[in-house]
C-alpha positions as CSV (number, residue, x, y, z in Angstrom):
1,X,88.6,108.1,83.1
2,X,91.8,107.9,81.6
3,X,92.7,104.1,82.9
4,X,89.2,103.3,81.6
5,X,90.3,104.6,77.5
6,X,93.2,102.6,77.7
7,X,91.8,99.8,78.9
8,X,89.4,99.8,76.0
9,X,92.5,100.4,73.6
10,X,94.0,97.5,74.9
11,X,90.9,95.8,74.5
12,X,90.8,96.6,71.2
13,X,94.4,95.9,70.1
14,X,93.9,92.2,71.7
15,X,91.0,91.6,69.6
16,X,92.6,93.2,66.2
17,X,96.0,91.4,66.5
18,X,95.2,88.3,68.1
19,X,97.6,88.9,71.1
20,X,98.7,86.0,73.3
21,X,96.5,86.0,76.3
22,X,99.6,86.1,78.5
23,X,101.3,89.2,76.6
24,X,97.6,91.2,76.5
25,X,97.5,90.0,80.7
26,X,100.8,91.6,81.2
27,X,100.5,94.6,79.0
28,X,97.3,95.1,81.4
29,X,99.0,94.5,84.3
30,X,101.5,97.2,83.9
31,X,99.1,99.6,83.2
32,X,97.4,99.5,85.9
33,X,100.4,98.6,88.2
34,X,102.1,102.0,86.7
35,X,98.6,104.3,86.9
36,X,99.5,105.9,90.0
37,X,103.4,106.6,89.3
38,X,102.3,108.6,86.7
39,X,98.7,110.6,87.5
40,X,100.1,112.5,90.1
41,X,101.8,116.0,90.0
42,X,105.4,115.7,89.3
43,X,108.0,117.3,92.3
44,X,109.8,120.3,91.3
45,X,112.7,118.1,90.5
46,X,111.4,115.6,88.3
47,X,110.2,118.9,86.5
48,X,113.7,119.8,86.3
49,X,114.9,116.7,85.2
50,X,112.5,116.6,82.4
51,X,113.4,119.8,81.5
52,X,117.3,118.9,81.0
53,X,116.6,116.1,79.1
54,X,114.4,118.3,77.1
55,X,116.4,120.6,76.4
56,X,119.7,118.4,75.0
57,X,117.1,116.3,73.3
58,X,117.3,113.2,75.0
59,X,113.7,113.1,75.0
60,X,110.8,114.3,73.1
């Protein structure tokens, strides 16, 4: 489901800003290419890692 809503943000951002067709091609590309990198559980040590960065505010 998720994939799906940003697909049709994408959609929608191509259509509002005029987008190159090769920029909106690639921005869908690595989407999709990156989906199932990140909707999966994370290890205990990536939880870790994010936790560290986190915490000395490298990230937030």
């Amino acid at each position: 489901m998720w994939i799906k809503l940003l697909m049709a943000f994408i959609n929608g951002i191509y259509e509002e800003h005029n987008l190159s067709e090769s920029a909106f091609k690639t921005m869908k590309q690595m989407f999709i290419r990156s989906f199932p990198y990140v909707a999966r559980n994370m290890t205990s040590k990536e939880k870790e890692r994010v936790r560290s960065l986190l915490y000395f505010g490298l990230i937030k």
